[in-house]
C-alpha positions in Angstrom: 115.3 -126.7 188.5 113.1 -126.0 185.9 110.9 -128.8 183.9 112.1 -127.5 180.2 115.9 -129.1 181.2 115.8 -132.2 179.9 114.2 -130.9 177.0 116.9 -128.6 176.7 119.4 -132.3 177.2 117.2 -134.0 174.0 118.1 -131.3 172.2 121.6 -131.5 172.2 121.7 -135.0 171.1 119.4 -134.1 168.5 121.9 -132.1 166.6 124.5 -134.1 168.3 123.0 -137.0 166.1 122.8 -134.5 162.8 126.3 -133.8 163.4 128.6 -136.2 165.5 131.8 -133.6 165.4 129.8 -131.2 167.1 131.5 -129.7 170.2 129.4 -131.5 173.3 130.3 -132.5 176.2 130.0 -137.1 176.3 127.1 -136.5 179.6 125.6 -134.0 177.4 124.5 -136.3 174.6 124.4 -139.9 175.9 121.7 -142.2 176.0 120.5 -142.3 179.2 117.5 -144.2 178.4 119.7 -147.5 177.3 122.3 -147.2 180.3 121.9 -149.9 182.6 120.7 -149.1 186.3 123.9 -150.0 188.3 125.3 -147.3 185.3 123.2 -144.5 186.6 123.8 -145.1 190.4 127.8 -146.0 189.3 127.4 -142.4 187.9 125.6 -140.5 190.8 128.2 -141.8 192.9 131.2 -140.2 191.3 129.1 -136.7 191.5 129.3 -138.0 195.8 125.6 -139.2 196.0 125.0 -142.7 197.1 121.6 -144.1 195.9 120.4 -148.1 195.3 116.8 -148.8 194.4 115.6 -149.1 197.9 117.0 -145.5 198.9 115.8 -144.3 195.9 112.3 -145.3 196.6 112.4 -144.1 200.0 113.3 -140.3 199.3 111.9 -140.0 195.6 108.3 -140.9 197.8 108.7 -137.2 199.1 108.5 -135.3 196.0 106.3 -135.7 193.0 108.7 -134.5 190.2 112.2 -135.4 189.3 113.3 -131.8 189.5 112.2 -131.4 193.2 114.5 -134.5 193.7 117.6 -133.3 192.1 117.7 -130.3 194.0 117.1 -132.0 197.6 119.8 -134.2 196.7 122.4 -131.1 195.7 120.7 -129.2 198.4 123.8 -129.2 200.6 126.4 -129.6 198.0 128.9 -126.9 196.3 128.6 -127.7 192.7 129.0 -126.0 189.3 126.1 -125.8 187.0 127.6 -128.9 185.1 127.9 -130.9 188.2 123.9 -130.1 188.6 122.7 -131.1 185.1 125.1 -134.5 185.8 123.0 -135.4 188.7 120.0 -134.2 186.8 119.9 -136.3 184.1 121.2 -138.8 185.8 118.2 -138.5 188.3 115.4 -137.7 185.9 115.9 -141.0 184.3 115.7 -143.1 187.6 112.7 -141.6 188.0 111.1 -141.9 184.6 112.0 -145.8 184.8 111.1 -146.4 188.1 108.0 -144.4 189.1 105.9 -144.6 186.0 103.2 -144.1 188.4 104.3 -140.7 189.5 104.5 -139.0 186.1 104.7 -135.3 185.9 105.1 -132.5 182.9 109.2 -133.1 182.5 108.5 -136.5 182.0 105.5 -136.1 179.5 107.3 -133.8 177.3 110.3 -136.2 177.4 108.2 -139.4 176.5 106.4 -137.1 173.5 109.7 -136.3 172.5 111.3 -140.0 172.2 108.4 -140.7 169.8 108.4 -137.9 167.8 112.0 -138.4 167.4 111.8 -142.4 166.6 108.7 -141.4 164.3 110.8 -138.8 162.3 114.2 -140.4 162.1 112.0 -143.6 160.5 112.8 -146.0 163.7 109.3 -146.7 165.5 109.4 -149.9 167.0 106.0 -149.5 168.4 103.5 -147.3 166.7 100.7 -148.0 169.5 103.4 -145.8 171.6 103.5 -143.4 169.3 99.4 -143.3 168.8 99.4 -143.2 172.3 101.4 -140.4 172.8 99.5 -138.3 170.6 96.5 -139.3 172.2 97.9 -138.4 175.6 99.3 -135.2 174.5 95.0 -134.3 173.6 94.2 -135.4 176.9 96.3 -133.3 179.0 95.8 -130.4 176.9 92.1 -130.7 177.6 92.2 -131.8 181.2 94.5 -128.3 181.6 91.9 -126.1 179.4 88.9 -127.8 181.7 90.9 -126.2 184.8 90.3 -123.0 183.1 94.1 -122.5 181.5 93.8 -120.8 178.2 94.0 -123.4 175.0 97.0 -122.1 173.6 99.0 -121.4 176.9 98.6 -124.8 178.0 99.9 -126.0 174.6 102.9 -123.2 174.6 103.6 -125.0 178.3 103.8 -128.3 177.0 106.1 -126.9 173.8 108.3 -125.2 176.1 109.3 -128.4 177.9 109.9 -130.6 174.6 112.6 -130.3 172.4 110.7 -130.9 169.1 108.3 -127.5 167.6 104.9 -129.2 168.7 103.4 -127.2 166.6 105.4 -128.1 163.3 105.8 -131.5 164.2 101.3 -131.8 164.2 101.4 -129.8 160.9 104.4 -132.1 159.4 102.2 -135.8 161.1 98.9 -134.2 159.7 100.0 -133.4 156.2 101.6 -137.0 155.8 98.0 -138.6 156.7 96.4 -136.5 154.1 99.2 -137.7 151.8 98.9 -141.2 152.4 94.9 -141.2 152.2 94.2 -141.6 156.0 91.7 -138.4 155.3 89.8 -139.7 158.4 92.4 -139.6 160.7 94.0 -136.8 159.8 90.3 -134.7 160.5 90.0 -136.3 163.6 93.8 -134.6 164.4 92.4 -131.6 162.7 89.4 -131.5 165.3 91.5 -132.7 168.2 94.4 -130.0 168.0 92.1 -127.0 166.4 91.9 -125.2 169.8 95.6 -124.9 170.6 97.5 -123.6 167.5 98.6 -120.5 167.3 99.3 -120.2 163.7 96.2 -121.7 162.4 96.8 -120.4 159.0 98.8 -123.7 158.4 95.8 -126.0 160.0 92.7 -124.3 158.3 95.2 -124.9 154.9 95.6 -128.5 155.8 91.5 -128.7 156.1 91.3 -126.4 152.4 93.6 -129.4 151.2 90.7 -132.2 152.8 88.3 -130.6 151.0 89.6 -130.5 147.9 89.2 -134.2 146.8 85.6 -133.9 147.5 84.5 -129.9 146.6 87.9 -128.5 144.4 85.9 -125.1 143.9 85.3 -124.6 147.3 88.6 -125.6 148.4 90.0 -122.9 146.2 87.9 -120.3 148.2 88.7 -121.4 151.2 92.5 -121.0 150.2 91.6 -118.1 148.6 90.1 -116.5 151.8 93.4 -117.6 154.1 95.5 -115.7 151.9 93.5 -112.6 152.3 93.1 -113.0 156.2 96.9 -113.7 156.1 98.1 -110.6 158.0 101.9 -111.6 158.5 103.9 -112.6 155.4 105.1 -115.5 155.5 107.8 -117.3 152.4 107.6 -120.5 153.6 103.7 -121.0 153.9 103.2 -119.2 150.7 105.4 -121.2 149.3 103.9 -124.5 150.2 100.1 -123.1 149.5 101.8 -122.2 145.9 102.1 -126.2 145.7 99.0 -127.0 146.3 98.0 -124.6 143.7 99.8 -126.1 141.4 97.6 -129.0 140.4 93.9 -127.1 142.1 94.6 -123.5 142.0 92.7 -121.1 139.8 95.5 -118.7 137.8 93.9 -115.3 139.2 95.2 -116.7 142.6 98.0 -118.1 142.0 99.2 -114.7 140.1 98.1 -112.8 143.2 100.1 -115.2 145.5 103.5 -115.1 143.6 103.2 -111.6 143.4 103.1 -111.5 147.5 105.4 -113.7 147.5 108.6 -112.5 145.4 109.5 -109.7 147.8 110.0 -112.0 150.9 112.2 -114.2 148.9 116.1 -113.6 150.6 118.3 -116.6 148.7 118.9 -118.0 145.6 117.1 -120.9 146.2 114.0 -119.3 147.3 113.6 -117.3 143.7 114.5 -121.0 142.1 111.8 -122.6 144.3 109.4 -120.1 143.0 110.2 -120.4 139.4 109.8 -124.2 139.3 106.7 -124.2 140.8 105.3 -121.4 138.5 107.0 -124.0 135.4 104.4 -126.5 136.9 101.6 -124.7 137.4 101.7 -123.5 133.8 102.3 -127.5 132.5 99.2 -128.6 134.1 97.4 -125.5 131.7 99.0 -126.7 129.3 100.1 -123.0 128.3 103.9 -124.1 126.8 105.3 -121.4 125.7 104.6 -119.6 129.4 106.2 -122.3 131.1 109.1 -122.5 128.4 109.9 -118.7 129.4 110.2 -119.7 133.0 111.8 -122.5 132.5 114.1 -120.8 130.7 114.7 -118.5 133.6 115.4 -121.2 135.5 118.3 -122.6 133.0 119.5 -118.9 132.8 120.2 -119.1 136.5 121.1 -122.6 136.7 125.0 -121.4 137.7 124.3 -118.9 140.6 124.6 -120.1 144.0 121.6 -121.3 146.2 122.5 -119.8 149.0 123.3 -115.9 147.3 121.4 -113.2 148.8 118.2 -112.5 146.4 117.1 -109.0 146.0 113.4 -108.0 144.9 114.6 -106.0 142.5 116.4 -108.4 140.6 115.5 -107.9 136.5 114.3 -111.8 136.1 111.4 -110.7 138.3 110.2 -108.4 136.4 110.9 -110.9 133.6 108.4 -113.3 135.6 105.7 -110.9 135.9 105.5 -110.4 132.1 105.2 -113.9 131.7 102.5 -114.9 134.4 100.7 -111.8 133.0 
C-alpha cells in the first residue's frame, strides 16, 4: 500500500467539506482523528480483524510504517479494494495516535496536512503546531537533500503524499506574511524553501515584492527581469504581477505585460479581471480620461457572463490597446 493513500482519504473530505451532497462513501470522509479508540477497534472488527491496544503494540513493533501493517493484517484475507482502504484508515490512525515515536512519511504528510487545513479554513487552535509543522517540513527536506536526494524531488515526494499543493499553499502562507508586515519571517521562508520550488517564478516575485518597500526602482527591475526570463505563459501569475504593478509598476511594463497577457485570457471574467486592474493602474497616474475609457469598457460588458468563452480577437481588445497606447 502506497504512502500517498491517506492523502488521497484527506482529500476527499476536503471537497467533501466544500460540498456536503457530494457522492462519498460515510468511511470515505469521516473523521478519524476524533473517533474514539474502542470506535476504531469496534470498526476493524466488523472488516474480521480483532485488535486491543496490547495486540496492537505487539505486531505494529514489527513494522515501521502503517502501510506495512495494513497489508500484514489483510495478508491472508479476500477483500475488495474498499474493504482494504476500511482497514487502512482505520489502521493508519491507530498508529498515528499510538506510536508517535515511530513516525514515517504517510504520517508527516498527514500531520502537514491537518495544519494546513485548520490554518486555511481559519480554525488553528494551536499555531506553535502549525509553526512547527512548517519547521519540520524544512528539516526533513534538508535531512533528505544531505542524503544526496535532489532538492526538488525530495519536495515533489513529500507533495505527492499530501493532499494540499505544497507548493501553492508556501506561496499563498508567504504572501500573507508580506501582507501583514512580518517581512522578516516571510524572508526567512523565502530562504528556507528557495531550494525546492519548482516554479520559482512565483518565489523570486514574492522577494521583487520584499524589496519594494525599501528599493521601489530596483524592485521594478527585478519584476521586470522575471517577466523576460518567464518562458511559459502563465494567466494567473501575470495576472497577479499585474497587481503589484498597479500601485509600483512603471507604465512601459505594465503595457508590455497586458499585451502578453490578453491572448491567454479563456473567460469572461479573465478579460474583466484585466480591465479593472488596467482602470487602477491608470487612477494611481492620475491619467482620467484613460481610465474612464476602460472603465467604460468595463460597464459596456457589465451584462456578459463570467464564465463565457473569451476569444483574443474580441474588438474591445483592440479597443484596450488604443487606450494603454
Amino acid at each position: 500500500m502506497e504512502a500517498d493513500r491517506r492523502a488521497l482519504y484527506t482529500s476527499m473530505r476536503m471537497n467533501w467539506q466544500l460540498d456536503p451532497n457530494s457522492s462519498f462513501e460515510p468511511w470515505q470522509v469521516d473523521d478519524y482523528r476524533n473517533m474514539p479508540l474502542t470506535q476504531l477497534y469496534s470498526r476493524l472488527k466488523l472488516q474480521g480483524i480483532q485488535l486491543d491496544k496490547n495486540s496492537f503494540f505487539a505486531i505494529a513493533d514489527q513494522f515501521d510504517t502503517p502501510e506495512d501493517l495494513t497489508e500484514h493484517l489483510l495478508m491472508d484475507m479476500d477483500s475488495d479494494e474498499a474493504t482494504r482502504d476500511q482497514v487502512y484508515l482505520l489502521v493508519f490512525e491507530l498508529w498515528r495516535r499510538l506510536l508517535p515515536e515511530k513516525p514515517c512519511l504517510s504520517i508527516f504528510c498527514d500531520e502537514l496536512d491537518c495544519q494546513i487545513n485548520e490554518y486555511d479554513n481559519g480554525e488553528l487552535h494551536n499555531p506553535e503546531a502549525f509553526q512547527d509543522a512548517l519547521a519540520n517540513l524544512q528539516v526533513v527536506l534538508d535531512e533528505n537533500t544531505d542524503e544526496g536526494v535532489n532538492p526538488i524531488e525530495a519536495f515533489e515526494l513529500i507533495s505527492h503524499c499530501c493532499a494540499n499543493d505544497l507548493e501553492s499553499f508556501l506561496y499563498d502562507f508567504i504572501a500573507e506574511q508580506i501582507d501583514a508586515g512580518n517581512d522578516l519571517y516571510a524572508l526567512e521562508l523565502l530562504d528556507d524553501y528557495a531550494l525546492y520550488i519548482k516554479d520559482v517564478k512565483w518565489f523570486d516575485f514574492l522577494r521583487a515584492r520584499l524589496q519594494a518597500a525599501s528599493d521601489p526602482i530596483g524592485a521594478n527591475q527585478f519584476v521586470h527581469q522575471i517577466i523576460e526570463e518567464t518562458e511559459e505563459p502563465d494567466l494567473e501569475f501575470n495576472l497577479e504581477v499585474l497587481n503589484f504593478m498597479v500601485s509600483e509598476g512603471k507604465k512601459e511594463d505594465f503595457i508590455e505585460l497586458v499585451k502578453k497577457t490578453t491572448p491567454l485570457l479563456t473567460s469572461e471574467e479573465d478579460f474583466q479581471d484585466l480591465l479593472k486592474i488596467c482602470a487602477d493602474f491608470y487612477h494611481r497616474l492620475d491619467h482620467e480620461e484613460i481610465e474612464e475609457s476602460i472603465t467604460n469598457l468595463l460597464k459596456r460588458r457589465s451584462s456578459k457572463a463570467l464564465e463565457k468563452a473569451f476569444v483574443a480577437s474580441d474588438p474591445d481588445v483592440t479597443q484596450l490597446y488604443q487606450a494603454l497606447d
